[in-house]
C-alpha positions in Angstrom: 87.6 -187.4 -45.8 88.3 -184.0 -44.1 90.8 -181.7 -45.1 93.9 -180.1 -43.5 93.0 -178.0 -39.9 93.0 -174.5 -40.1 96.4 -173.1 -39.6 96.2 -170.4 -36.4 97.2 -168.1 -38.9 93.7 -168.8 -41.0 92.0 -168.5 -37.9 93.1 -164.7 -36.7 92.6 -163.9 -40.5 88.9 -165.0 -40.4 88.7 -163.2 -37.0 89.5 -159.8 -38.1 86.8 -158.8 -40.3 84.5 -159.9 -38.0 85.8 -157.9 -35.1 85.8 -155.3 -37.9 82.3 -155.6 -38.5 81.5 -155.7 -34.5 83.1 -152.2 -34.2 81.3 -151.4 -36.8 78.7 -152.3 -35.6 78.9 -151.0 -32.4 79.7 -147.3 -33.1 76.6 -147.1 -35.8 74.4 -147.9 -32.4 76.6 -145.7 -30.2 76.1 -142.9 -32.7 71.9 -143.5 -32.7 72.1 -143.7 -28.8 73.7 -140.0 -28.5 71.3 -139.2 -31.8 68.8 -139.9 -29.8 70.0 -138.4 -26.7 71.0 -134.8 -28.7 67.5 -134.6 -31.0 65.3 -137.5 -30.4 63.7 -140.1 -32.6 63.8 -137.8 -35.6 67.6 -137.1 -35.5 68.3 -141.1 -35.9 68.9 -141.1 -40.4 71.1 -143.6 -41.8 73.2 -140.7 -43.0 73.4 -138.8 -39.4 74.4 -141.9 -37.8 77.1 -142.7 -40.4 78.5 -139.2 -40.3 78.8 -139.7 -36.0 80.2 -142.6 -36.1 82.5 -141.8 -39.1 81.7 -144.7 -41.1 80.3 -145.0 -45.0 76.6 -144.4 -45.6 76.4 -147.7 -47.0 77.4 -149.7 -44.1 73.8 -148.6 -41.9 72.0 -150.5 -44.4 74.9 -153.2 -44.5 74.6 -154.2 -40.7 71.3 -153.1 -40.3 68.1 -153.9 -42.4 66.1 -150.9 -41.5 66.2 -147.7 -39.2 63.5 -149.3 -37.3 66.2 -152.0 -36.7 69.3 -149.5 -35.7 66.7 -147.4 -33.5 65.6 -150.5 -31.8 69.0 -151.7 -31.2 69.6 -148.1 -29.6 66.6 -148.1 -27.6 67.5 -151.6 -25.6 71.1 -150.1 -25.3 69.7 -146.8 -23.7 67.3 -149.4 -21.4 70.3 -151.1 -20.3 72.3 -148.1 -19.6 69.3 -146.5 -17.8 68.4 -149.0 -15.6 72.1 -149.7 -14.5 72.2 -146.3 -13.5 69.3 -146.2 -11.7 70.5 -148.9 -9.9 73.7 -148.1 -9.0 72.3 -144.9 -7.1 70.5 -146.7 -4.9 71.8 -146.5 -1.7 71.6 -147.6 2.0 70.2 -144.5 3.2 67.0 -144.8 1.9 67.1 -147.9 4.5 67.8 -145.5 7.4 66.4 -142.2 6.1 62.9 -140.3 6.7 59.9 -140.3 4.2 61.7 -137.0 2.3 64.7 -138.8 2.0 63.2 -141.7 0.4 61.0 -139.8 -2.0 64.2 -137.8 -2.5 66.2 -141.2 -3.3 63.3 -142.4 -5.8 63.4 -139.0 -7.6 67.1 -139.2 -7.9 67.0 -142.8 -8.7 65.2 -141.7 -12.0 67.1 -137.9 -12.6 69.8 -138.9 -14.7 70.7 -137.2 -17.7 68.0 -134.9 -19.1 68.4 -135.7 -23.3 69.2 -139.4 -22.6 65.6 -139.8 -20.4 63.9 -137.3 -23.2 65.1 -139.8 -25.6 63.6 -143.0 -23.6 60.5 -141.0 -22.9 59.9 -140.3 -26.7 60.7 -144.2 -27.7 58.7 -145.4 -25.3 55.8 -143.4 -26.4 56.6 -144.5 -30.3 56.3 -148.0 -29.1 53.3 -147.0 -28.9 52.9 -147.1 -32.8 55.8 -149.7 -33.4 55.2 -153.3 -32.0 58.7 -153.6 -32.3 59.7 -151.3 -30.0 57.0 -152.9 -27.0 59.3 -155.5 -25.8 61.8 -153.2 -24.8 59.3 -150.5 -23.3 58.4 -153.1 -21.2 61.6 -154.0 -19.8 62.4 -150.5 -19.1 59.1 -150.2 -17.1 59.7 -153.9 -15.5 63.1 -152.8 -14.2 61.9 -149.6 -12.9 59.6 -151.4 -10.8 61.9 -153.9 -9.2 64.0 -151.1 -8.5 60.8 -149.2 -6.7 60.3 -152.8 -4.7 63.6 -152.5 -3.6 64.0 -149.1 -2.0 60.3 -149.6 -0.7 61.3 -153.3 1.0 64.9 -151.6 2.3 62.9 -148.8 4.0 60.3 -150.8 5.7 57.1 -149.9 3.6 54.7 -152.2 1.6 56.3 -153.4 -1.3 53.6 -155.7 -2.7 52.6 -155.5 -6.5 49.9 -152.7 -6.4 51.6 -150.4 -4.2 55.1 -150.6 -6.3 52.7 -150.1 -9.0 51.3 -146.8 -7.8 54.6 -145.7 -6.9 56.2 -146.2 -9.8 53.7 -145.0 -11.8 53.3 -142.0 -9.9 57.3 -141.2 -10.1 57.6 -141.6 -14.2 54.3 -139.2 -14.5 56.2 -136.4 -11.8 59.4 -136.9 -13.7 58.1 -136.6 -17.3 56.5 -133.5 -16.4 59.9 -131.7 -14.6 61.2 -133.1 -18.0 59.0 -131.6 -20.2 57.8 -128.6 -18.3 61.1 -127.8 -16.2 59.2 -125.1 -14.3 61.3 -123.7 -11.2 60.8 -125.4 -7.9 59.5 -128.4 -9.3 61.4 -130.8 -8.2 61.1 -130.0 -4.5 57.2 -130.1 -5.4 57.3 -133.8 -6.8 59.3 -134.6 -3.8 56.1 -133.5 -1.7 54.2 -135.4 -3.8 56.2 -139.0 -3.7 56.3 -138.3 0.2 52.1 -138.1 0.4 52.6 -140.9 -2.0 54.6 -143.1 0.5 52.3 -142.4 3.1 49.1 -143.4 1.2 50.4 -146.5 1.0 51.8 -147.0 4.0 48.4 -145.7 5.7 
């Protein structure tokens, strides 16, 4: 024998601590994103995050069972944000344009924001050291390549797995370095160097 339905009443009640909790949630792994965007993997503490996001100490620990967990979480989000923008500035010119303009496009396609890609860069290298982390390293470098075959198949080149391999291998290692090093001219330097790249490959 079943009791009485919950009234609608019952049901928004039961509803709002869990939408609680989801902002909560939310703005603890919005906080560790910027964290990570402002000082890297060393500025994500339980007590920095709850201080950004303005919520009790004790609630990092509440929602999350470790740092490992909360940076995780960050990283995928930062992935995901990444990779979207990367997308979105793809566009039809590279179909149309010369070799400089597509190196060009491929060296924009990763030049976003400079402390968000210094914080990829330096979870991707401590996923190196945390299994945990691998999965999403992964992804990140998965996406980047489909997004390599793309602009290569748009503007007429080989787009087969080795070549968007070299490619897109050959882009992250020019764009770490104007990212660590920022030396003057540099960027017009690794666009010279994507363009020799697109005709090695097209040779």
């Amino acid at each position: 024998m079943t009791g009485p339905a919950p009234s609608g009443d019952d049901g928004k009640a039961r509803r709002k601590p869990q939408e609680r909790a989801l902002r909560r949630k939310e703005a603890l792994v919005e906080a560790a994103v910027t964290l990570l965007g402002e000082g890297g993997f060393t500025a994500v503490t339980h007590r920095a995050v709850a201080e950004r996001a303005g919520i009790p100490l004790a609630a990092t620990s509440y929602y999350f069972t470790s740092r490992d967990e909360l940076v995780a979480r960050a990283f995928a989000v930062l992935v995901e944000r990444d990779l979207r923008l990367m997308r979105a500035s793809l566009t039809e010119e590279a179909a149309t344009g010369s070799l400089v303009e597509l190196a060009q496009a491929l060296l924009r396609a990763y030049a976003s924001d400079r402390g968000r890609q210094l914080g990829l860069w330096e979870l991707y290298l401590q996923a190196g050291r945390e299994p945990a982390l691998q999965d999403i390293a992964r992804s990140w470098t998965d996406g980047w390549h489909d997004i390599v075959r793309t602009l290569l198949e748009r503007a007429g080149y080989p787009c087969g797995a080795s070549e968007v391999h070299f490619l897109a291998t050959l882009v992250s290692g020019l764009w770490l370095e104007l990212l660590v090093e920022d030396r003057p001219g540099a960027l017009d330097r690794a666009g010279e160097m994507v363009a020799r790249g697109l005709r090695a490959i097209s040779a």
